[in-house]
N, C-alpha and C positions, 0 to 999 in steps of 0.2 A: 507347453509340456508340463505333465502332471510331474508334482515331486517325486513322489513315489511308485515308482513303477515296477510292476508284477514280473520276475522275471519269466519265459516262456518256455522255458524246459518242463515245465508241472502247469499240466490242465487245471484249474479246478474251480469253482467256482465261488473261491474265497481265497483267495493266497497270503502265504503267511511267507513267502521270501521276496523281499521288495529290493530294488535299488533307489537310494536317492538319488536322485539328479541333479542335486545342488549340491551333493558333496565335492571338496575340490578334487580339479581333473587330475592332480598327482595321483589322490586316493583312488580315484576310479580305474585312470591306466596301469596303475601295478595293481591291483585287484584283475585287472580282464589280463594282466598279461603272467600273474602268477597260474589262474588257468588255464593260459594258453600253454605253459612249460612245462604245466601237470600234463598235460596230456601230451606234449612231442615227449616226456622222460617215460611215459605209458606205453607208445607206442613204438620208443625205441625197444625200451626191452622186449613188448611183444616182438618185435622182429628180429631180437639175437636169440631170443626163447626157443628153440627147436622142439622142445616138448609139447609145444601149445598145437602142434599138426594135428589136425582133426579131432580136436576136442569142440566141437560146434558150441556147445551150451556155454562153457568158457567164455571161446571169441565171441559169444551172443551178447555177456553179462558185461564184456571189457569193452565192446562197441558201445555199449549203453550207458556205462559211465564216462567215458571219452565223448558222447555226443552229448550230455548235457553239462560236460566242463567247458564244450567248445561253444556250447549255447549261450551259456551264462558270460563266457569271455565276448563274444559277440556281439550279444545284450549292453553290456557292458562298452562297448567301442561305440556302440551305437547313441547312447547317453553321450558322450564324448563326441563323436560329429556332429549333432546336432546344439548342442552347446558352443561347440567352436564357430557352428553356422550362423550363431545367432549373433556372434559377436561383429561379424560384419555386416 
């Protein structure tokens, strides 16, 4: 596993947001898991927000940052699996 890896929410053909992979797995699982709480505290309030009904462009913009918090957290678990795999 490369140290540094691209995370996958942003295409591009040079990436400028990396994860290290040898950072320790404390640092990495509260890093994936403070995204992962951004996004349930996003998508509670979307769902007490009664005002947000049929505003598409909105729910389009809040989808779009809720899926690359849940990317990045993911990304992030997944650095952590494979690290824990190697140790056995």
């Amino acid at each position: 596993m490369a140290r540094y890896m691209p995370i996958t929410g942003i295409d591009c053909m040079i990436p400028s947001l990396l994860i290290d992979a040898e950072a320790p797995l404390d640092v990495l699982h509260d890093t994936a898991a403070h995204r992962i709480r951004s996004v349930t505290q996003l998508l509670e309030s979307m769902a007490l927000n009664e005002s947000l009904t049929g505003e598409a462009t909105l729910l389009r913009d809040f989808a779009q940052v809720i899926a690359t918090q849940l990317r990045d957290g993911c990304d992030l678990l997944d650095v952590i699996g494979r690290r824990l795999q190697a140790r056995t």
